[in-house]
NURO-364679 format. One record per residue (C-alpha): x negated, y negated, z negated. Coordinates in pm, whole numbers, plus 50000, padded with zeros to 5 digits. Each point is the difference from the previous one (the first is absolute). Layout:
REM residues N
XYZ/...
This chain:
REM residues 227
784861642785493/499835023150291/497124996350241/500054980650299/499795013650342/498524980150325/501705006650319/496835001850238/500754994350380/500165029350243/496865015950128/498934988150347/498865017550285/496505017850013/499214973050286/500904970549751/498035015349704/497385004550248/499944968950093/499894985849616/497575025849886/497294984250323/500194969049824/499245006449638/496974990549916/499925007849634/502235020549748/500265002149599/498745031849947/501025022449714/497105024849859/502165033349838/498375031650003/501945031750147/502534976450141/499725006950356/502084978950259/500095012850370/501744983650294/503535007950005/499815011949634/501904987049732/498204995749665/502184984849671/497674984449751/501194987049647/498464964349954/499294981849637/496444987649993/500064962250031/497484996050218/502125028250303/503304981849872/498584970150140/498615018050321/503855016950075/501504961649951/497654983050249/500355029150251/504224998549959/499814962750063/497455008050310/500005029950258/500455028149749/496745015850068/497685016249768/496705017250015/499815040849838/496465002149935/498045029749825/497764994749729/496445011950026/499525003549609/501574990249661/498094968649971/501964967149940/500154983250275/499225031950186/498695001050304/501905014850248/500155019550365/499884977650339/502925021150112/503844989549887/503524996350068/502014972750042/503735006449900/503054974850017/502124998149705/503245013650068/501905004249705/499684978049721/501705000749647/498844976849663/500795013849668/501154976949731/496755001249812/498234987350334/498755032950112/500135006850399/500915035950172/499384994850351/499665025350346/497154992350222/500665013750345/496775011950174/499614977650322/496025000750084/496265008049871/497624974949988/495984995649938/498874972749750/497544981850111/499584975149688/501674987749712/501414963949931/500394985149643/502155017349775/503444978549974/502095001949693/497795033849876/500525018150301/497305010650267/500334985050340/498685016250370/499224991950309/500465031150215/500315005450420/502485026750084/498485009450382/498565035649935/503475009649899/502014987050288/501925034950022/501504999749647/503334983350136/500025025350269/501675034449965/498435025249886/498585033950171/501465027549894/500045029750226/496785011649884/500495002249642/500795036549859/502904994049726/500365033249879/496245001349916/500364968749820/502835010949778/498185036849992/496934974049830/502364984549817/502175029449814/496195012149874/499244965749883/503345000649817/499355031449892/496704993149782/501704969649865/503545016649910/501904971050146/503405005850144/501464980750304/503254999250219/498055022750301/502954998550239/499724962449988/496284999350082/500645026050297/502584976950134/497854970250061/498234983150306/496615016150013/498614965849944/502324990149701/498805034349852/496194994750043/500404958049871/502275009349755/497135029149834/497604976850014/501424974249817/501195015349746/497815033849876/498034991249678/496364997350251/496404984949847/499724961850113/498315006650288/501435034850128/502634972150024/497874974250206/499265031050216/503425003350119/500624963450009/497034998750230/500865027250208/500094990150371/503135015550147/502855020749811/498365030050102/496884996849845/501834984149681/501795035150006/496495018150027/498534982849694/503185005649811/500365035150051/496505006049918/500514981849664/502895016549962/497805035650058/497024991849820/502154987449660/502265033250007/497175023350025/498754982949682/496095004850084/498824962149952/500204978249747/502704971050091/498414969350112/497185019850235/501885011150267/499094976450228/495934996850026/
């Protein structure tokens, strides 16, 4: 049996997501360490716990949206940081054995403010989205050095012998390039809240490159870089 595939409706403009987002008043949110969602960003995630199947089938039959959240330790249920993401699904596939791969797109941060009752095992927010108004906006760019970035980033590689596709990376949007870096380097739980936190793009593209820095010249112990 091959797996099935749901054809999810186009993406609407950032004035109609803006629009939705302003009156969401609580998300599903989905606690998973080092799995950082920023606007704009795509993040796949593999589902097969019961309790998250059930969270991606109540948000397909409703508006798609769920909450990235960092955990603040590995306690179960862990608490976790005020500051998410909310992502729409966007692609969406079921395997035969039940198992969901799905794409959240990055639309807009949010702060908690409370949890509801857990529904069907999974953890419930309520959240206000007003000190992020800008995330649907585009981003500043002009200020952000690339080549020092990817100067950062080639001694990060470096120390951790991994190979990538450079001429790609040098190719992209400067904002692409700093999202795309933060979601996906290996960073400490919350060296990744710090970027997710991270006012403006520029700043994001501060903390990364000094993560970056700090974890090439191999002088701290992982975990401590951020005080």
């Amino acid at each position: 049996m091959s797996p099935t595939r749901t054809a999810l409706s186009t993406p609407r403009s950032p004035a109609a997501v803006n629009a939705d987002i302003a009156t969401v008043r609580s998300l599903p949110i989905f606690p998973l360490a080092g799995a950082l969602l920023l606007p704009r960003g795509s993040l796949p995630l593999h589902i097969f716990e019961p309790r998250y199947l059930a969270m991606v089938d109540d948000a397909m039959s409703g508006d798609r949206l769920i909450g990235m959240v960092q955990p603040r330790s590995g306690a179960e249920p862990p608490p976790v940081y005020a500051v998410g993401c909310a992502g729409r699904i966007t692609a969406h596939t079921q395997a035969p054995d039940g198992r969901r791969f799905i794409t959240l797109t990055g639309l807009s941060r949010f702060i908690i403010t409370g949890e509801l009752d857990v529904v069907k095992g999974y953890r419930r927010a309520k959240v206000q989205w007003d000190r992020f108004g800008d995330d649907l906006q585009d981003d500043v760019t002009d200020t952000i050095d690339d080549q020092a970035l990817l100067a950062s980033l080639r001694g990060y590689f470096t120390t951790h012998s991994f190979e990538t596709d450079w001429k790609a990376l040098e190719d992209l949007p400067v904002s692409a390039l700093v999202n795309l870096l933060a979601m996906m380097c290996p960073f400490e739980p919350r060296e990744k809240q710090a970027l997710l936190e991270a006012h403006t793009l520029e700043e994001r593209a501060r903390v990364l490159r000094t993560l970056l820095d700090l974890d090439a010249a191999s002088t701290v112990t992982p975990g401590n870089r951020l005080q």
